[in-house]
C-alpha positions in Angstrom: 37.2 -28.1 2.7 37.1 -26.8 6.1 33.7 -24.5 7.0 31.7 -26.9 4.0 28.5 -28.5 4.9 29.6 -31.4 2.9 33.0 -32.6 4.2 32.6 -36.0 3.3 32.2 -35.6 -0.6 35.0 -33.5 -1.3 37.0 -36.8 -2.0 34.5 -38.2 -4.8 34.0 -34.2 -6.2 38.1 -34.2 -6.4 38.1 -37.8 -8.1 34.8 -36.0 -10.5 37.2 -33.2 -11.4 40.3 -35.2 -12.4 37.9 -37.2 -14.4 36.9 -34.0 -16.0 33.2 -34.6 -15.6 30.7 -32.0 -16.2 29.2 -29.8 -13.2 26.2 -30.8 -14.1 27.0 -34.3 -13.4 29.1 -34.0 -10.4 26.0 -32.1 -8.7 23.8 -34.5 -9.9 25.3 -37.9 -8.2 26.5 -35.8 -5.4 23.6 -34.4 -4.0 24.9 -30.8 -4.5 23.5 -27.7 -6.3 25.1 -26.5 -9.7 26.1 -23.6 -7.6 28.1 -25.1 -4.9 29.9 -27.8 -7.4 30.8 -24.1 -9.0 32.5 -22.9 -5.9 33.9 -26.0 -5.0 35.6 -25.9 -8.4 37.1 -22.6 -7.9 38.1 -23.8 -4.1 40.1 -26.6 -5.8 41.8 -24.3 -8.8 42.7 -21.4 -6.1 44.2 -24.2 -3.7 46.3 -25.6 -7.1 47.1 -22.1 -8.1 48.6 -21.5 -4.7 50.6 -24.9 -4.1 54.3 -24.8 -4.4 55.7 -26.8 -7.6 59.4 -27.5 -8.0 61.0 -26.4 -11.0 62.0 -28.9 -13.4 65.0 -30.1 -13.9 67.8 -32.8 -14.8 66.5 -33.8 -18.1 63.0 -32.1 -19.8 60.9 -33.2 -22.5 58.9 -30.7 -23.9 56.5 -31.0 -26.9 53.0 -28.6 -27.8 49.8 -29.5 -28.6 47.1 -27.5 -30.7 43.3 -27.4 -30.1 41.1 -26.1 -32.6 39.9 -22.1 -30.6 36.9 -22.7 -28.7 34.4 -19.2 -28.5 31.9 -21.3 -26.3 30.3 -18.3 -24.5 31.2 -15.6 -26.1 28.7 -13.8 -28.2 31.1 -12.1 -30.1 31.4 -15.2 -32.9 28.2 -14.1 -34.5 29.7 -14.5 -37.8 30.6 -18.1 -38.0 29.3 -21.0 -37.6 29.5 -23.5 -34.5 31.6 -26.2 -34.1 30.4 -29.5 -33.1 32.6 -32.7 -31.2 35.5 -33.6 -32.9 35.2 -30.4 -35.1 37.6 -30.4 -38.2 40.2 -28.0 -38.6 41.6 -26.7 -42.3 45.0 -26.4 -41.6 48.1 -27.7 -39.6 50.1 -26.7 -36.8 49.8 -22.8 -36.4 46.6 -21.2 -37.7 44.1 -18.6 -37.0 41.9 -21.6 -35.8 44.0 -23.3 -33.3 45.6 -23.0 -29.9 49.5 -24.4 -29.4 49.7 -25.7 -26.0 53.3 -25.9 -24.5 53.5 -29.0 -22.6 57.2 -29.8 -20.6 57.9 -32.7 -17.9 60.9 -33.8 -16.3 61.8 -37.7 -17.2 62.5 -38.4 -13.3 
């Protein structure tokens, strides 16, 4: 935050991003171009990337999660046809159309 011209919406841009509103939205109500609510967005992953996080441990739940693949832009899907909200999937679990997600966290 330090060095922005805007220190005083970093709070509501950080409450935006956990809310998982679009860019386009966050620079909207905030005043901001697309481009700085960009930045901004890799400021906050970097400064994530970079925290410390204890290990887990004592006792750990873990479970996964699949997400049907998303080729949102990549022009390489030329082939198929786009998926829409709440897309469909043809199959269970592990396919060649979704993503498993490994998700752990420590009960305490």
């Amino acid at each position: 935050m330090s060095g922005t011209h805007y220190p005083q919406k970093w709070g509501k841009y950080i409450q935006f991003i956990v809310e998982g509103t679009t860019l386009t939205k966050i620079s909207k109500s905030l005043k901001i171009s697309l481009s700085t609510a960009f930045y901004w967005r890799h400021n906050v992953l970097n400064s994530l990337r970079s925290m410390e996080i204890a290990p887990l441990s004592g006792i750990i739940e873990s479970d996964e999660t699949f997400f049907l693949e998303s080729f949102k832009g990549k022009n390489q899907c030329k082939g198929r046809k786009p998926n829409k909200r709440g897309g469909v999937y043809n199959f269970r679990g592990i396919s060649h159309e979704q993503v498993c997600i490994l998700v752990a966290m420590g009960r305490d």
